[in-house]
C-alpha positions in Angstrom: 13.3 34.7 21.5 10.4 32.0 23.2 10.8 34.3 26.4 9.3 37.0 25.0 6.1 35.2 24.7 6.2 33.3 28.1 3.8 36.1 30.3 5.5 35.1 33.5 8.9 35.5 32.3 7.9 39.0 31.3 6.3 39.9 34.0 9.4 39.2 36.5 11.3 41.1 34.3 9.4 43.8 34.2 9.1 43.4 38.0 12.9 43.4 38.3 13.1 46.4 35.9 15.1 44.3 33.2 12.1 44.6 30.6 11.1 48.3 30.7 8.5 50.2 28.1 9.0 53.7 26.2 6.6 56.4 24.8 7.6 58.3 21.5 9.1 60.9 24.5 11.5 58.2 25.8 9.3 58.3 29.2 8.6 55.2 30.4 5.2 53.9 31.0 3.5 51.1 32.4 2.8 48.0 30.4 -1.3 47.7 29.7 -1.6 51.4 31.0 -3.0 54.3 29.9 -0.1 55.5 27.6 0.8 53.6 24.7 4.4 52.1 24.8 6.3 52.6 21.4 9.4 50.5 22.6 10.2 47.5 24.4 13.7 47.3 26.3 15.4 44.5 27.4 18.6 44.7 29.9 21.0 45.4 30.9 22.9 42.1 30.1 26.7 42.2 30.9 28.7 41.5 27.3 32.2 40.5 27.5 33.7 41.7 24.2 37.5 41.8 22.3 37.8 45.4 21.0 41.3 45.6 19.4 42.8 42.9 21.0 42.0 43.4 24.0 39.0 42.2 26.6 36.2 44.8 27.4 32.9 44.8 28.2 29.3 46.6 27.8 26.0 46.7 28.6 23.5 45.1 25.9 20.0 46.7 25.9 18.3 45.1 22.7 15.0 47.0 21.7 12.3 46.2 19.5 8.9 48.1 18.3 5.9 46.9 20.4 4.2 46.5 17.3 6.1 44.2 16.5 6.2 42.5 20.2 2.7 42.7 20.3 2.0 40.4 17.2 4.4 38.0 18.6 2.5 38.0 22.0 -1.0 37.4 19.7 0.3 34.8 17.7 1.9 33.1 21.5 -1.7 32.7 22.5 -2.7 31.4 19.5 0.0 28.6 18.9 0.6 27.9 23.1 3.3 25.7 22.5 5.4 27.9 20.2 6.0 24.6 17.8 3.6 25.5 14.8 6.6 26.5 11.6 4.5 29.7 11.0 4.8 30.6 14.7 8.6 30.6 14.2 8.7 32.4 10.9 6.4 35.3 12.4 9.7 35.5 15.0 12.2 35.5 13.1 10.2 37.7 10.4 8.9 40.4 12.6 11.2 40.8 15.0 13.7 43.5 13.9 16.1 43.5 17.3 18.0 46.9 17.7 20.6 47.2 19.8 22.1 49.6 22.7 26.2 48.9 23.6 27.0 51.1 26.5 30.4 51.1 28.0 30.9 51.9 32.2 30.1 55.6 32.5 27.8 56.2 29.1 24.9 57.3 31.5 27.1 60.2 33.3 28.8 61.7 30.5 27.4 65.5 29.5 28.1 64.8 25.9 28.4 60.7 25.1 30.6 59.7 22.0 27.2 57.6 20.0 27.9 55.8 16.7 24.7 55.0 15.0 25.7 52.2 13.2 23.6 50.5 10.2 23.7 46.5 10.0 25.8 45.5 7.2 26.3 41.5 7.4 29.1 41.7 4.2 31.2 44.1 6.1 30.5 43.6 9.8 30.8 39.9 9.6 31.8 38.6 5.7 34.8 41.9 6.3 33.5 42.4 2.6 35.8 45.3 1.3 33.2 46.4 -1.3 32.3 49.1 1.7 34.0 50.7 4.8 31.0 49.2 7.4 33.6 46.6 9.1 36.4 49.1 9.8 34.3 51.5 10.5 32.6 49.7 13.5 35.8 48.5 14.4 37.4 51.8 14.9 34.2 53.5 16.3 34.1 50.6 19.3 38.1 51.5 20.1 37.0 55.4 20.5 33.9 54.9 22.0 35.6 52.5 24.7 38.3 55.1 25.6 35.4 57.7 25.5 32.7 55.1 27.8 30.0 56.0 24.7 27.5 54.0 23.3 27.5 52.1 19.8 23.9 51.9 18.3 23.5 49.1 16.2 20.7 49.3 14.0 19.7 45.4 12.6 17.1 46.0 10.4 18.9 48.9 8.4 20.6 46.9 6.0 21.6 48.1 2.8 20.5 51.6 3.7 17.2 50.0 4.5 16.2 47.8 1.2 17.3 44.6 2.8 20.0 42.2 2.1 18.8 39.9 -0.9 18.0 43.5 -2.6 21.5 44.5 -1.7 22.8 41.5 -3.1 20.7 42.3 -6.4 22.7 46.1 -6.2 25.9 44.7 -5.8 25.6 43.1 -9.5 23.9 46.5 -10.8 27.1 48.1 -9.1 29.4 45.9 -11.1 27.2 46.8 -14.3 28.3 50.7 -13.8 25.3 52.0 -11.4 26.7 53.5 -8.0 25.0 52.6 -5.2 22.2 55.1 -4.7 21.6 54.3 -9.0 21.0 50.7 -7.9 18.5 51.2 -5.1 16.5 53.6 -7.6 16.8 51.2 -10.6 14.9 48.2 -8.0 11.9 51.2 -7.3 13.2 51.9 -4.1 14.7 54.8 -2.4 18.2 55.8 -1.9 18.2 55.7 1.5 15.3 53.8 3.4 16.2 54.3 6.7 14.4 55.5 10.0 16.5 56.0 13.2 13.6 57.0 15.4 13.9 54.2 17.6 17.2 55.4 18.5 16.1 58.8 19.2 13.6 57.6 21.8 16.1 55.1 23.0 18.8 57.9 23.6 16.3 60.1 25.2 15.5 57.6 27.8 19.2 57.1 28.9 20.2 60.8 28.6 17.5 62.7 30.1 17.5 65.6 27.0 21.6 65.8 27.1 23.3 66.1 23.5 25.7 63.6 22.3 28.4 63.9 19.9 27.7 61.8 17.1 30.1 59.8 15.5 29.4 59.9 11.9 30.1 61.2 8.3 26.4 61.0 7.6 24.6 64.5 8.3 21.2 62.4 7.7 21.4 60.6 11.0 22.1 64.0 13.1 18.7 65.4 11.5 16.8 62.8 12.4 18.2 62.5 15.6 17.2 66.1 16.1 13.8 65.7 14.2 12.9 63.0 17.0 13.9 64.9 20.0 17.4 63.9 20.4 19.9 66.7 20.4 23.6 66.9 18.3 26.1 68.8 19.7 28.8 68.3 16.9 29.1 65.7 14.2 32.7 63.8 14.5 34.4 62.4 11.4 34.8 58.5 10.7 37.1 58.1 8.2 38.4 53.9 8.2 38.9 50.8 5.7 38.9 53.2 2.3 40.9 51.2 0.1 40.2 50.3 -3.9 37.6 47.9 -3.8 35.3 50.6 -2.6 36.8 54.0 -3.3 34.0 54.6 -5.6 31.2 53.7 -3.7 32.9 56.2 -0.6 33.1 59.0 -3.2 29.6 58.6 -4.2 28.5 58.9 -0.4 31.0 62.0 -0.7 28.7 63.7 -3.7 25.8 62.5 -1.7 26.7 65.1 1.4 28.6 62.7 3.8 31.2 64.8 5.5 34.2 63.4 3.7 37.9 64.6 3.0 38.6 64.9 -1.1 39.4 61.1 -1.7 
């Protein structure tokens, strides 16, 4: 993350088009010019992944607020040698990385297979069965693969947005009786937290206006989508890793208006 705040290292790879700036249109625009940049993209950087078994590989484009960027870049000039602990903590504090997976071929397709998918470190990474997220993301890379889509992988959307020692908290307020849109309320904070403008403008750099098909249950993500500029041609099912340690918190997404089957 130290490259971000080394100016020459930026400037090459803005030079070589590897570091590239978006307005809130998905237009890119100059660093330091006129228009204000929204976004900051970074890639693409080849990714050799294991999707089912089986090598594969994407593009990785991680991209992060300029807000954000820009306080790192302040605090760079004020602590030079990056060694000060606060330095460090404004990094790993501020910096909420998104990131773009595109398979061969995402950029030419009419109507891309996208999965918008929310960071959820218990079941992406702990395979946590207290929620479908792991099998979810699982299956949506297989499609998306045989498709050459795009996963969207959202890092600073976890637990709908509240953050993970507040998700932890919920997890014991689940296990009280609460479901988990109870929990979030019982804390003071919403049900659902999330923004997925970022994506919007990212999508509407790479697809030039073009719909995608969204792979999700989730008819919150295709409004917002469509709120920021990005069109939805058809919402696709996700239906993976329902079992009994979380058939109740998949039914309460079901009563919330996720496009579900009767479960």
């Amino acid at each position: 993350m130290f490259s971000y705040v080394d100016r020459n290292i930026q400037e090459r790879f803005e030079d070589d088009r590897r570091l590239f700036h978006l307005d809130k249109q998905g237009n890119t625009v100059k660093n330091g010019g006129e228009e204000v940049p929204i976004l900051s993209i970074l890639g693409p950087i080849p990714l050799p992944i294991v999707i089912g078994g089986k090598e594969s590989r994407v593009d990785w484009y991680p991209f992060v607020r300029r807000v954000q960027l820009k306080q790192v870049l302040q605090a760079a000039e004020e602590v030079p040698d990056g060694g000060e602990e606060a330095f460090r903590d404004l990094l790993q504090t501020n910096m909420s990385v998104n990131s773009l997976l595109a398979f061969p071929g995402f950029q030419e397709q009419q109507q891309p297979l996208i999965r918008l998918h929310s960071c959820c470190l218990t079941g992406d990474v702990f395979n946590s069965m207290r929620c479908e997220c792991g099998p979810q993301l699982d299956a949506a890379f297989e499609r998306i693969r045989d498709e050459r889509g795009a996963v969207i992988y959202m890092s600073s959307h976890e637990g709908r947005g509240i953050g993970l020692w507040a998700k932890a908290i919920t997890y014991l307020l689940q296990d009280d009786g609460l479901d988990t849109y109870q929990a979030n309320v019982s804390l003071g904070l919403p049900e659902d937290s999330r923004d997925f403008s970022d994506a919007a403008i990212v999508l509407r750099y790479f697809l030039k206006g073009r719909p995608i098909r969204l792979l999700s249950n989730n008819p919150l993500k295709q409004k917002q989508l469509e709120q920021y500029g990005q069109k939805v041609a058809e919402l696709v099912t996700l239906v993976a890793g329902v079992g009994k340690h979380n058939l109740r918190y998949v039914r309460s997404k079901r009563n919330k208006g996720h496009k579900l089957p009767p479960l």
